[in-house]
C-alpha positions as CSV (number, residue, x, y, z in Angstrom):
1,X,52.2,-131.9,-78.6
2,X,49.7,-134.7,-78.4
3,X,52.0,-137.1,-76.4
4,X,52.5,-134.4,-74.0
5,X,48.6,-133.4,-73.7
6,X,48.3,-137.3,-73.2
7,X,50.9,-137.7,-70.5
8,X,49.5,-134.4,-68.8
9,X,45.9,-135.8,-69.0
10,X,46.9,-138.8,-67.3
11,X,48.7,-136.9,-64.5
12,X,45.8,-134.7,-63.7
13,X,43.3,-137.9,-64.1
14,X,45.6,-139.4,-61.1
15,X,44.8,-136.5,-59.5
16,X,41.2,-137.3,-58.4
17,X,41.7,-141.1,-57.2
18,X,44.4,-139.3,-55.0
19,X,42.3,-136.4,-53.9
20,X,39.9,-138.9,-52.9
21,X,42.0,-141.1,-50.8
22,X,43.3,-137.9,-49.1
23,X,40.3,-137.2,-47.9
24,X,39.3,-140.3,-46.7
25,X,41.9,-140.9,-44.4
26,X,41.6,-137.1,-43.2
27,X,37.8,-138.4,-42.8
28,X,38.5,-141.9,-41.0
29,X,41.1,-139.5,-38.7
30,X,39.4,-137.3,-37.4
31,X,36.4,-139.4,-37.1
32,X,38.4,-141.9,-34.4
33,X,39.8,-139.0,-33.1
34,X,39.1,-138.1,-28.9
35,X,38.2,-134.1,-29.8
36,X,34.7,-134.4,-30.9
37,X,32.3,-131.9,-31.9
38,X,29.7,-132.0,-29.0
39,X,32.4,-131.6,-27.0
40,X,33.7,-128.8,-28.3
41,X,29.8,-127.5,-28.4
42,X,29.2,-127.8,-24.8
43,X,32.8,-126.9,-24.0
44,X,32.5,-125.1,-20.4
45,X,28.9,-126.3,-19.1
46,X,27.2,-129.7,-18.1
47,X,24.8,-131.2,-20.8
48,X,22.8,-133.8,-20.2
49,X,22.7,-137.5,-22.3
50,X,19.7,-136.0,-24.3
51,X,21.4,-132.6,-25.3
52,X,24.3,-134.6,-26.4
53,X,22.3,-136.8,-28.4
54,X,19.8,-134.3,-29.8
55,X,23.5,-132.6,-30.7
56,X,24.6,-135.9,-32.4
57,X,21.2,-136.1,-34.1
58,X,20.7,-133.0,-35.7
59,X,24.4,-133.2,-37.2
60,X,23.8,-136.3,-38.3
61,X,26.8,-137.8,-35.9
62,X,24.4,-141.0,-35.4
63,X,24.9,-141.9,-39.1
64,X,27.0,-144.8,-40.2
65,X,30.2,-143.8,-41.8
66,X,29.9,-144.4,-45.1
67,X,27.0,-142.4,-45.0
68,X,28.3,-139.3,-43.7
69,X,31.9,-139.8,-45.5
70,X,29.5,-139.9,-49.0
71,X,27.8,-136.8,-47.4
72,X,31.4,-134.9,-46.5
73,X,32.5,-135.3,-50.2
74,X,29.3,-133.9,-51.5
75,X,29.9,-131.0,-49.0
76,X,33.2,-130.3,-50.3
77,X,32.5,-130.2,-53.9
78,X,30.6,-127.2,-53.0
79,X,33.2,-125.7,-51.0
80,X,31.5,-126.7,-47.3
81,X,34.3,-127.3,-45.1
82,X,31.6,-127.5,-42.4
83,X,31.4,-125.1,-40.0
84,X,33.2,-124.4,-36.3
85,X,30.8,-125.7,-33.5
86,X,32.8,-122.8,-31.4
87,X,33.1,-119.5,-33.4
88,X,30.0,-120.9,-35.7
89,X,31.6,-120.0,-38.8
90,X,32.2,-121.5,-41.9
91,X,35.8,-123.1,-41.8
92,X,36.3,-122.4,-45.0
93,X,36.3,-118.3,-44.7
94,X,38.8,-119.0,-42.0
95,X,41.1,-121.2,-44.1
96,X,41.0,-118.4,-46.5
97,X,41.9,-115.9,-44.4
98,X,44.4,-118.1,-43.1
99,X,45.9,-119.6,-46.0
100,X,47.5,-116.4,-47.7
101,X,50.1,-116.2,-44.8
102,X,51.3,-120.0,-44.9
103,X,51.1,-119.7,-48.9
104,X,53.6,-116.6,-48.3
105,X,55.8,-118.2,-46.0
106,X,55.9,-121.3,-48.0
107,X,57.1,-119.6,-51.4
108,X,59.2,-117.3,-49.6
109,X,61.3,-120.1,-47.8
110,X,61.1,-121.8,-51.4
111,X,62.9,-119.0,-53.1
112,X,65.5,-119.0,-50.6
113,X,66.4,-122.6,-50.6
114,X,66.2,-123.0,-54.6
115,X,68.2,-119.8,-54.7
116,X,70.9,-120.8,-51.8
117,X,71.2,-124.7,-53.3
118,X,72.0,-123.5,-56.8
119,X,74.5,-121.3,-56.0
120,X,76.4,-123.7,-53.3
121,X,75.8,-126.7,-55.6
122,X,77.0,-125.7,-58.4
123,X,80.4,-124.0,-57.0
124,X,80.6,-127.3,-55.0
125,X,80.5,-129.0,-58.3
126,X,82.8,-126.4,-60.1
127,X,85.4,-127.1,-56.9
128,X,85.1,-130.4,-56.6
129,X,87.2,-131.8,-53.9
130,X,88.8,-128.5,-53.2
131,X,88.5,-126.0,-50.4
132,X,85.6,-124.7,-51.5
133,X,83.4,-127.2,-51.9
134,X,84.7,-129.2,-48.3
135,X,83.4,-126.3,-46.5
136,X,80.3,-126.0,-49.0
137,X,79.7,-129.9,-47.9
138,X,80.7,-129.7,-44.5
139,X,77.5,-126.7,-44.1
140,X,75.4,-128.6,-46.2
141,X,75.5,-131.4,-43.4
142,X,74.8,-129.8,-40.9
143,X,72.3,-128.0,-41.9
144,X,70.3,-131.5,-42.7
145,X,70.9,-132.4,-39.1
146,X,69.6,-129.1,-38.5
147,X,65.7,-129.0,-37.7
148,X,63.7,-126.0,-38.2
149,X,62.1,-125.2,-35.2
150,X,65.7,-125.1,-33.5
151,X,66.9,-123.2,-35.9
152,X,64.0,-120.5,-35.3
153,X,64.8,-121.0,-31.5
154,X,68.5,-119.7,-32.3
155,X,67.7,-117.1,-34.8
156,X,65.2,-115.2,-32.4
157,X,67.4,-115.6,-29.2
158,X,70.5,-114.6,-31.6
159,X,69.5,-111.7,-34.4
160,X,65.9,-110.8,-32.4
161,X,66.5,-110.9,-28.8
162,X,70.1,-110.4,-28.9
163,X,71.0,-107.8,-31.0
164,X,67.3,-106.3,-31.8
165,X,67.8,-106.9,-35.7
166,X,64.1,-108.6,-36.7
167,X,61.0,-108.9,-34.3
168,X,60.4,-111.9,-32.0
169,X,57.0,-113.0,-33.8
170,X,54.0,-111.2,-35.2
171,X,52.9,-110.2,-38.7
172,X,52.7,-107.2,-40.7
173,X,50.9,-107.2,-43.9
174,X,53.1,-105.9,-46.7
175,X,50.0,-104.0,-47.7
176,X,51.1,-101.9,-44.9
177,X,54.7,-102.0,-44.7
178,X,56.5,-103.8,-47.4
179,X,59.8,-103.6,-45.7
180,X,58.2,-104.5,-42.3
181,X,56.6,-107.5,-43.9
182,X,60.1,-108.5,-45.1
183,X,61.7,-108.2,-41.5
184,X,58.2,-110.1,-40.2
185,X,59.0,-113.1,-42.5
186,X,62.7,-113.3,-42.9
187,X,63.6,-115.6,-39.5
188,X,60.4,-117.5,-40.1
189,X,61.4,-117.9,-44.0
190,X,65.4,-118.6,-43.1
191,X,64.6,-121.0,-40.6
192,X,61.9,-122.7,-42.5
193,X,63.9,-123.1,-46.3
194,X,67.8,-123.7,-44.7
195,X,67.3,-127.7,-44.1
196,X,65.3,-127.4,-47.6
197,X,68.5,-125.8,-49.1
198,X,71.2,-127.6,-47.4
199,X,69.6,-131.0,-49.1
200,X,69.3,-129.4,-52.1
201,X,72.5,-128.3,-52.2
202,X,74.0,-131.9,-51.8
203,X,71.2,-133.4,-54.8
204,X,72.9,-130.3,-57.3
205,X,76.1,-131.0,-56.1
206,X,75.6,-134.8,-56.5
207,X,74.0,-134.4,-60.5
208,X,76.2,-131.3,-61.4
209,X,79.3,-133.6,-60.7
210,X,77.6,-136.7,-63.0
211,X,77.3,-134.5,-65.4
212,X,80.2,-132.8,-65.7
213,X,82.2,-136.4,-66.3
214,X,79.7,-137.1,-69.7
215,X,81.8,-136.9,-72.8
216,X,79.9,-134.1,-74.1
217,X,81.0,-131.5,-72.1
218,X,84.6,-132.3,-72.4
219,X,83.9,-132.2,-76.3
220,X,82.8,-129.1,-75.7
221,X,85.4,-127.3,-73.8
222,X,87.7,-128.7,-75.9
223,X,86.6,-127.3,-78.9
224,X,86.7,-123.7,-77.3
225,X,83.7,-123.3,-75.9
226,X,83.7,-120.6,-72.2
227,X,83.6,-123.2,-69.8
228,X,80.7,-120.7,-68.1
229,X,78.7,-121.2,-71.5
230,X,79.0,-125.1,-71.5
231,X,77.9,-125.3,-67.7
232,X,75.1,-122.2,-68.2
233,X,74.0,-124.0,-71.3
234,X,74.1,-127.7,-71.1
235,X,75.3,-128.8,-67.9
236,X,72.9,-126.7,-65.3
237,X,69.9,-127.5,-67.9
238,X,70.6,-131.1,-67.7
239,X,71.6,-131.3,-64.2
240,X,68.7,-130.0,-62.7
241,X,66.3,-132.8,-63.9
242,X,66.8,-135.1,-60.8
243,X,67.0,-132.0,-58.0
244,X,63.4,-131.2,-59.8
245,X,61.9,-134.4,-58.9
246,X,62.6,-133.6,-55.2
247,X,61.3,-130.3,-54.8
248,X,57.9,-131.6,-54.9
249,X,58.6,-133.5,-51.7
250,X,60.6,-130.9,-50.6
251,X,57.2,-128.2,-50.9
252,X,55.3,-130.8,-49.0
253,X,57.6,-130.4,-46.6
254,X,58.2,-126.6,-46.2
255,X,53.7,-127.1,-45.9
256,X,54.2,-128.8,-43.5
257,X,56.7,-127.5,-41.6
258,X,55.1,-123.9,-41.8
259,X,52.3,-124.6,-39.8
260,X,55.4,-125.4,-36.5
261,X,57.2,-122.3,-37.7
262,X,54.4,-120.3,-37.4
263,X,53.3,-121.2,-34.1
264,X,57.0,-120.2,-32.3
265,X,56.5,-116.8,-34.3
266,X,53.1,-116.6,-33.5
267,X,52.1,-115.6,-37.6
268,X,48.6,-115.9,-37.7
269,X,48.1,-119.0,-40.5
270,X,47.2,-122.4,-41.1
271,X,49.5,-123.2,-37.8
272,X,47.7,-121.2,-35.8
273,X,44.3,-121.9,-36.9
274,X,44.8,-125.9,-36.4
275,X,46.5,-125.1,-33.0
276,X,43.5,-123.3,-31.9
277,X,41.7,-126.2,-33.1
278,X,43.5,-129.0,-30.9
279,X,43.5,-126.6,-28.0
280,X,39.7,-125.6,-28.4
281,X,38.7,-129.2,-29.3
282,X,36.9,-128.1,-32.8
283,X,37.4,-130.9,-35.1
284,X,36.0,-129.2,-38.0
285,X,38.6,-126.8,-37.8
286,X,41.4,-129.1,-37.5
287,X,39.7,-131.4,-40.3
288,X,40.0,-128.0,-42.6
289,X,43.2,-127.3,-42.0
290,X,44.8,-130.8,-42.4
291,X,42.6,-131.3,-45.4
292,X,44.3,-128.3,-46.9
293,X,47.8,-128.9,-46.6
294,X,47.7,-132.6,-47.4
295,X,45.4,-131.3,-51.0
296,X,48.5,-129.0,-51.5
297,X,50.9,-131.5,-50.9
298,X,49.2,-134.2,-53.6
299,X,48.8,-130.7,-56.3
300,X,52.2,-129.4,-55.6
301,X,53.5,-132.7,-56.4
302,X,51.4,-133.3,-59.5
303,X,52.5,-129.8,-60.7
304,X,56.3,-131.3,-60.5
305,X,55.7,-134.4,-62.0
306,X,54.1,-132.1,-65.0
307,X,57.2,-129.8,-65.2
308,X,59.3,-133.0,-65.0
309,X,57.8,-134.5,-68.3
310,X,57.9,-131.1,-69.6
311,X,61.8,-130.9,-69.3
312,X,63.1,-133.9,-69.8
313,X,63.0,-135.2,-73.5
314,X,63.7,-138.9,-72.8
315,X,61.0,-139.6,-70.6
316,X,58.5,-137.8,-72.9
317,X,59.7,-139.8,-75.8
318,X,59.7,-143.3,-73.9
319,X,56.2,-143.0,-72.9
């Protein structure tokens, strides 16, 4: 247990240098970036040099950037994402209010890909090289060449337009209507998780097969062990050790790739909030929302590298 609590406390200690960086380059980013605040402030009249500079002045715009980057982190630490020069609220009660839907999204397209790879990787694996597991392989490809925003496209002119089975967009809170939340999020989910779970599905196939071949498994089988025990008990466990170390990237990914989905459905999250942004010119708002999925990208990962030590012996007892 104390090796562990060490390894742990020097994965979460990596956490802050990281956290850091994040930010800075979010920082740096938006600071070059052509949608500034006074901008956005005066959006739709015709200030004068001094209102734009009394603007600049009283935000403290006019200080140099280390200054203000220093000032930013300090903010932070106390939960100030700054606030919208537009709406005049505090981006961080609209990140909040945003977050829950992308955070929904995100695990629900997680479930399904983690759920659709095991199965199709490890009957690929149990098939190996026949029928099954050409056809498993062949779908697996293409749905890697497959992007998600085309596959939305498809799904809403095929199961929504089409035939009338799940709405075009919009959001119901299962608060309301559990089943209608279902049939809110399941195109947006599917098309989000299916490149997840088709390259998944190849990385279970590919460790399933190594470790099928080890020695120990055909010692076991051919003592009398169920084959289904052997693979259940041994062969999934140890298997899924390398398809772990992906999923981290893979979360990143399904972040990421949330805030596009939601924008064709038109769900009202993260997406939505940093189109807004870009379209509105509010920095702030933009800064928040990027700022939030790259801090869940660098945790998500760290939480993966955690379970990773957790479950694999060898590396726990070679550092």
């Amino acid at each position: 247990m104390a090796v562990i609590a060490r390894m742990l406390a020097r994965r979460v200690l990596i956490l802050v240098p990281l956290l850091l960086g994040v930010i800075l380059f979010v920082f740096i980013v938006m600071r070059f970036s052509s949608n500034k605040p006074e901008y956005a402030y005066f959006q739709g009249t015709n200030p004068t040099q001094e209102q734009i500079q009394q603007f600049r002045e009283e935000n403290g715009l006019t200080d140099p950037l280390p200054v203000r980057y220093v000032r930013f982190v300090g903010d932070l630490l106390q939960g100030d994402m700054g606030t919208s020069v537009l709406t005049r609220a505090p981006v961080l009660d609209s990140v909040l209010t945003a977050l829950p839907l992308t955070m929904q999204l995100t695990f629900l397209g997680l479930g399904i890909a983690v759920v659709t790879s095991l199965l199709l990787g490890v009957t690929a694996a149990i098939f190996r090289d026949r029928w099954p597991d050409q056809l498993i392989r062949v779908v697996s490809l293409g749905g890697v060449a497959a992007p998600s925003f085309w596959l939305a496209l498809l799904m809403i002119q095929w199961l929504a337009v089409d035939r009338g089975w799940f709405p075009t967009g919009g959001y119901i809170n299962p608060a309301d209507s559990f089943s209608g939340w279902l049939r809110s999020m399941a195109l947006p989910a599917l098309a989000l998780s299916l490149p997840v779970a088709a390259q998944l599905t190849r990385i279970v196939r590919t460790s399933m097969v190594e470790e099928l071949d080890k020695d120990y498994v055909r010692t076991a089988i051919g003592s009398g062990l169920p084959p289904i025990v052997v693979v259940g008990r041994n062969v999934l466990r140890n298997a899924l050790i390398n398809p772990l170390t992906v999923l981290g990237l893979r979360v990143g990914y399904l972040l990421g790739g949330a805030v596009v989905i939601e924008t064709i459905f038109a769900l009202p999250g993260m997406g939505k909030l940093m189109i807004d942004g870009v379209t509105n010119g509010d920095p702030a708002v933009v800064q928040g929302v990027v700022l939030t999925i790259a801090t869940g990208f660098v945790v998500v990962n760290l939480v993966v590298d955690i379970l990773y030590l957790l479950v694999n012996p060898r590396l726990r007892s070679s550092t």
